[in-house]
C-alpha positions as CSV (number, residue, x, y, z in Angstrom):
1,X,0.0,0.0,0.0
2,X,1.1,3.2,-1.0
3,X,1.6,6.2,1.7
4,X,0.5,8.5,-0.9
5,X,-2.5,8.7,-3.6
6,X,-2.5,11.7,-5.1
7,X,-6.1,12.3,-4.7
8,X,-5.9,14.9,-2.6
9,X,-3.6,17.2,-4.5
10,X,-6.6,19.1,-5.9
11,X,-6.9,20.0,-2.1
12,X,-9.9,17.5,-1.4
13,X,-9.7,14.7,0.9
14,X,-11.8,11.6,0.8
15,X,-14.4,11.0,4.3
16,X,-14.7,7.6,5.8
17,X,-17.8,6.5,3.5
18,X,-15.6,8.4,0.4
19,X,-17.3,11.7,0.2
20,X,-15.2,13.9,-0.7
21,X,-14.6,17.3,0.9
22,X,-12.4,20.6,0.8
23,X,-9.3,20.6,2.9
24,X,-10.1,23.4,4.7
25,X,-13.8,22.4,5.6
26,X,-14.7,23.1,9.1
27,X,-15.3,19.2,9.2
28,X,-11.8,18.6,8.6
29,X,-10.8,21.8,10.8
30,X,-12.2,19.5,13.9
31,X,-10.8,16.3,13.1
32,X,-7.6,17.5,12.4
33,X,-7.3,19.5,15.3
34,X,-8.2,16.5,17.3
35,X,-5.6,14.3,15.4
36,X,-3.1,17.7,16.2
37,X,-4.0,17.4,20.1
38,X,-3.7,13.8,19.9
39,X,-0.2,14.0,18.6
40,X,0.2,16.4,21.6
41,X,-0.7,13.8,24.0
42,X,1.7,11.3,22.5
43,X,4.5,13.6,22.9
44,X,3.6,13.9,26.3
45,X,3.9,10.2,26.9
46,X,7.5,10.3,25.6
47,X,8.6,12.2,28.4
48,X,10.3,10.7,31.7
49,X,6.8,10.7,33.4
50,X,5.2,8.5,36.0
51,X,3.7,5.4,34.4
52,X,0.1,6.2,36.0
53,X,0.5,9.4,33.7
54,X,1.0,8.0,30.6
55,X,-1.3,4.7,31.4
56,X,-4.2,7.3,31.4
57,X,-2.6,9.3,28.2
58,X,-3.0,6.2,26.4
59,X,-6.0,5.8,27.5
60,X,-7.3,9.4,26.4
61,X,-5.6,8.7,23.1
62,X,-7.9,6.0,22.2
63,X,-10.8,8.0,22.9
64,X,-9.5,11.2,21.7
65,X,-9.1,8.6,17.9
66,X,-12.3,7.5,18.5
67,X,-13.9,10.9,18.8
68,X,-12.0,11.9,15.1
69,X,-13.3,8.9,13.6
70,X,-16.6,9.8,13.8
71,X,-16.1,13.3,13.1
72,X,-14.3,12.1,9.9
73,X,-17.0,9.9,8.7
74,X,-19.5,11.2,6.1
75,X,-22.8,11.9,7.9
76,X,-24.4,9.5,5.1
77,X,-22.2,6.6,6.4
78,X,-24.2,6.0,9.8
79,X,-24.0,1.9,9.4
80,X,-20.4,2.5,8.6
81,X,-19.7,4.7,11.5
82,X,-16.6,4.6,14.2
83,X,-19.0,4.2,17.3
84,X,-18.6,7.5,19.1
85,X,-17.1,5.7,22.5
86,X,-17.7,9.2,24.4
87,X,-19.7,8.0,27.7
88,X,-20.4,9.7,30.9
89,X,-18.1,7.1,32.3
90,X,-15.0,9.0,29.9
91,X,-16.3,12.0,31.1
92,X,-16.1,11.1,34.9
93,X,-13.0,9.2,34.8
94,X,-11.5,12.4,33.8
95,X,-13.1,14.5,36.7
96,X,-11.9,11.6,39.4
97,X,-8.7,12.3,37.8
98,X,-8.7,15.9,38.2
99,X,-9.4,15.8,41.7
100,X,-7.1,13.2,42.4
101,X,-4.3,15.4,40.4
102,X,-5.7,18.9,42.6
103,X,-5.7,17.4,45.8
104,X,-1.8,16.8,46.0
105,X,-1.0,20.8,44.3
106,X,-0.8,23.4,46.4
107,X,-4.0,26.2,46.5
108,X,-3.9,28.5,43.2
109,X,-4.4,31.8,44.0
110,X,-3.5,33.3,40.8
111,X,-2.8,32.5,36.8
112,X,0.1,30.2,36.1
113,X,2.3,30.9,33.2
114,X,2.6,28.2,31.0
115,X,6.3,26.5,31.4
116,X,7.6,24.8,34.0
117,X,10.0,22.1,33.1
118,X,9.2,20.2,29.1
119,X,6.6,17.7,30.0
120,X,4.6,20.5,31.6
121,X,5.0,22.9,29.1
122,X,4.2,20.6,26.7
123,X,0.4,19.9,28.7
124,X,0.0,23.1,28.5
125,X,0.5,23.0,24.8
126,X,-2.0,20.3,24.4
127,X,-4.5,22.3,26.8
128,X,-4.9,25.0,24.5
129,X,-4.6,23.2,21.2
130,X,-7.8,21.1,22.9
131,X,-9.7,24.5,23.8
132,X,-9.4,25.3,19.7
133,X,-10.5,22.1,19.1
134,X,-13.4,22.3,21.5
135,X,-13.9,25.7,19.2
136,X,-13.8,24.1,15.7
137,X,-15.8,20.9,17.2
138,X,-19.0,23.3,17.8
139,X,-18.2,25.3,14.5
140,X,-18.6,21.9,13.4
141,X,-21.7,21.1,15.1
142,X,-23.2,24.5,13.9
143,X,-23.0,23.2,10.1
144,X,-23.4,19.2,10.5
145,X,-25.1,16.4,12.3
146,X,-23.0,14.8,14.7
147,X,-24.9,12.4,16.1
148,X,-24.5,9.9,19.3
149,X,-23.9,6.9,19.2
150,X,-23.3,6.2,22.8
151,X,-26.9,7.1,23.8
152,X,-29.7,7.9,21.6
153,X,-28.7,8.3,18.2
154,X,-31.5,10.8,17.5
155,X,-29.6,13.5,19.8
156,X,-26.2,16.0,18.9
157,X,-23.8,14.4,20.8
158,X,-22.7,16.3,24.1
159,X,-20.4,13.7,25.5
160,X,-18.0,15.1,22.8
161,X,-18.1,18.5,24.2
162,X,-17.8,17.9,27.8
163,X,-14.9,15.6,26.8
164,X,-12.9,17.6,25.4
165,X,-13.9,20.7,27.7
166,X,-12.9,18.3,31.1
167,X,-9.8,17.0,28.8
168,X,-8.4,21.2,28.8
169,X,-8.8,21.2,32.4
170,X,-7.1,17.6,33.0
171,X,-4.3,18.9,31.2
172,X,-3.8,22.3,33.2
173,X,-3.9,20.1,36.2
174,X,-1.4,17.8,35.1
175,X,1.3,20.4,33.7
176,X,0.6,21.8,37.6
177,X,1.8,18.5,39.4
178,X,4.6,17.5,36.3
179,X,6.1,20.5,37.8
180,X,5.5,19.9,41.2
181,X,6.6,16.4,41.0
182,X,10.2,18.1,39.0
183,X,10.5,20.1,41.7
184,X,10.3,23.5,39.5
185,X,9.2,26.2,41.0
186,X,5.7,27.1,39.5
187,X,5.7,30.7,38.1
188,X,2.2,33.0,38.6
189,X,1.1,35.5,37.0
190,X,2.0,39.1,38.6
191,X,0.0,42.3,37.5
């Protein structure tokens, strides 16, 4: 199989279900931002981080594909769709994580600047490449059906949303303890 095709040098690209869209289509706007933030969250694997970290990277990796696929797959293609895997279960998992993550960092009283030592800076990378995606996911949503899978397939999907909104704030908790646990001091804002 051949990496490349040459069908999309007219600057279209083929949908699961092989419609074929513009490049630059809000569609592809979201899923390629979520593939962006995914590669993101692989690069924050590949750092010298505590296996519980990337154990539930990996595991937000697989959902963060998951959520693409469907967002990549021509609305006409339902039978053919990657089952949106977004459940309230994703959703909490994250949240048990975030508190988990808050309880050991000290009180915030103020912003922190992004930085801290790399696998820090890098979350915080990822958290604002996921707060665009969260952006071009409901520009998305304001121009095509994205329908759930996980519940009632009649309904717009909100699991996606929350995800990826919980996901922005998992991240600015984790670069928080990546520096606490590097012992790095954590720089604030000062006006």
């Amino acid at each position: 199989m051949k990496i490349y095709t040459k069908t999309g040098d007219s600057g279209t690209t083929s949908l699961i279900g092989g419609a074929r869209v513009p490049k630059n289509s809000l569609r592809l706007e979201a899923y390629g931002g979520v593939d962006e933030l995914n590669s993101f969250l692989g690069m924050i694997r590949s750092f010298p981080i505590a296996r519980a970290y990337t154990d539930d990277l990996v595991k937000i990796q697989n959902t963060i594909f998951n959520i693409g696929g469907n967002l990549a797959t021509a609305p006409s293609q339902t039978a053919r769709k990657v089952p949106l895997t977004v459940t309230e279960d994703d959703i909490v998992f994250l949240e048990e994580r975030i508190d988990t993550l808050t309880a050991q960092l000290p009180v915030l009283n103020s912003f922190v600047l992004p930085g801290g030592e790399p696998a820090s800076a890098s979350c915080h990378v990822a958290r604002t490449v996921c707060r665009r995606v969260e952006r071009r996911i409901l520009d998305m949503y304001d121009e095509y059906e994205v329908k759930s899978q996980a519940t009632n397939p009649q309904q717009r999907d909100g699991n996606v949303l929350k995800y990826i909104n919980r996901l922005s704030d998992y991240l600015f908790v984790l670069a928080r303890k990546l520096t606490v646990d590097a012992g790095v001091e954590e720089k604030v804002w000062e006006n």
